[in-house]
N, C-alpha and C positions, 0 to 999 in steps of 0.2 A: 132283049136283043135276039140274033137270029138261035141263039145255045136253047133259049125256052121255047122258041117254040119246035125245034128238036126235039126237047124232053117230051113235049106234049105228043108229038108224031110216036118217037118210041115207048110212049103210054108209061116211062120210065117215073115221072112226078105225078102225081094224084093231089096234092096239095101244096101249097106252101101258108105260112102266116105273116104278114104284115104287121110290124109293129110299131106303129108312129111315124107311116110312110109320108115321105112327099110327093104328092100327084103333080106335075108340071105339063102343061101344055101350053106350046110356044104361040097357036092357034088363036086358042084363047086367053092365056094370062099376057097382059102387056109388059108384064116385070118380070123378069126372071128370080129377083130377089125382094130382101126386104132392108135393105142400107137405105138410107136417106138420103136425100138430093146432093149433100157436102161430102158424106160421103162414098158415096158412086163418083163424082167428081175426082178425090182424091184417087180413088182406087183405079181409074183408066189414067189421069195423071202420069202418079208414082208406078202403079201394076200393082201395088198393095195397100190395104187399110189397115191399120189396127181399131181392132175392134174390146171394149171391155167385156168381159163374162156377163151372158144373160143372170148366169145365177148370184150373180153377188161376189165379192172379194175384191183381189187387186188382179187378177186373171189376166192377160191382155190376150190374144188371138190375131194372127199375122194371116188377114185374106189374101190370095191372091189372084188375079182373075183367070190365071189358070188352075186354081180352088174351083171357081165358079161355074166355070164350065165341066169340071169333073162331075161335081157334084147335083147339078142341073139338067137331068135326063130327060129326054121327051116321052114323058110316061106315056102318055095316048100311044106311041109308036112300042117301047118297051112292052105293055100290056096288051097289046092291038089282038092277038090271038086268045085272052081271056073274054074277047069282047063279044064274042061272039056265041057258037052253042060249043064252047071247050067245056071237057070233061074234066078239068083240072080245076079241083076248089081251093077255094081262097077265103082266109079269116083275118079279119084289121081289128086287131085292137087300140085303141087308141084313145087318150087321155080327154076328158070335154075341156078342162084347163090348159092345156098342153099349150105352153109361152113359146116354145119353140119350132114347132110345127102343127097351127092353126087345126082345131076338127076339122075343119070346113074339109080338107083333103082327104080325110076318114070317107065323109060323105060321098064324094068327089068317085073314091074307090066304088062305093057300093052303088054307085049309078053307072057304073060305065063295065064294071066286072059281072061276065053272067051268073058265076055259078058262084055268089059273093055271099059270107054272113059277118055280119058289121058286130063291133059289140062296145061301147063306149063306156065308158066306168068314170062316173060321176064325182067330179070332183080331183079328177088324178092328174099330177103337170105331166109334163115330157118324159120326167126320169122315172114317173107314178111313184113319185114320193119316198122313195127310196124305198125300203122294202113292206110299204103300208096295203099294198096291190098285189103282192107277188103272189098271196094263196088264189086269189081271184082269177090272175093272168093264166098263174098255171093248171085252174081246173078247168078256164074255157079251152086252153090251147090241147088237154089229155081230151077234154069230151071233144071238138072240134075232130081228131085224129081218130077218136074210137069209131065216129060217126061216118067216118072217111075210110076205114076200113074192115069196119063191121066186127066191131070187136065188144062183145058182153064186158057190163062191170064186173 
């Protein structure tokens, strides 16, 4: 929104890290979501779905299509100022298994972001496995930041 690219004007942010971002673009993606035909149906119906937990249990999750649009950003428009020659770097780490929000938008990032480094950890879902990722996440995210402000180990 228009607050980043302020920061970027007041040279205030230098970086930020993405972590298991959704890229949406209304342009190009034809679905803003991923519910099924019965339930997209139900959900403009009623104005909400329940949905069971991706991960397992008896979880339910109450959508609403004002959820939908909260959550449904026009990232082309969000990011539009990284798109170009911005000074402001950017690291996506993200899961190559990730059930919840597809790699393909990891990728998505590092195409459309100029001053982008991508890092994908092989094998990791959404939540990276609970704390199976975490020494990995957090030495790209310390090296990423020492690299971004010129800081010796």
């Amino acid at each position: 929104s228009g607050g980043a690219s302020e920061l970027e004007k007041d040279a205030v942010c230098k970086c930020f890290v993405n972590l298991s971002g959704w890229y949406s673009d209304p342009k190009v993606d034809t679905s803003t979501n991923d519910f099924s035909e019965d339930e997209e149906a139900e959900l403009y119906l009623k104005g909400f779905v329940d949905l069971q937990s991706p991960w397992g249990g008896d979880k339910v999750f109450k959508a609403t299509l004002q959820d939908l649009s909260d959550t449904v950003p026009n990232t082309a428009e969000e990011i539009s100022y990284l798109t170009k020659d911005s000074s402001v770097r950017v690291l996506t780490i993200h899961g190559e298994e990730d059930e919840g929000v597809p790699v393909k938008n990891a990728y998505r990032f590092d195409e459309e972001i100029a001053n982008h480094k991508l890092h994908v950890i092989p094998k990791a879902r959404h939540n990276y496995n609970g704390l199976m990722f975490v020494d990995e996440i957090t030495s790209e995210i310390a090296s990423f930041y020492k690299s971004v402000y010129d800081i010796e180990s």
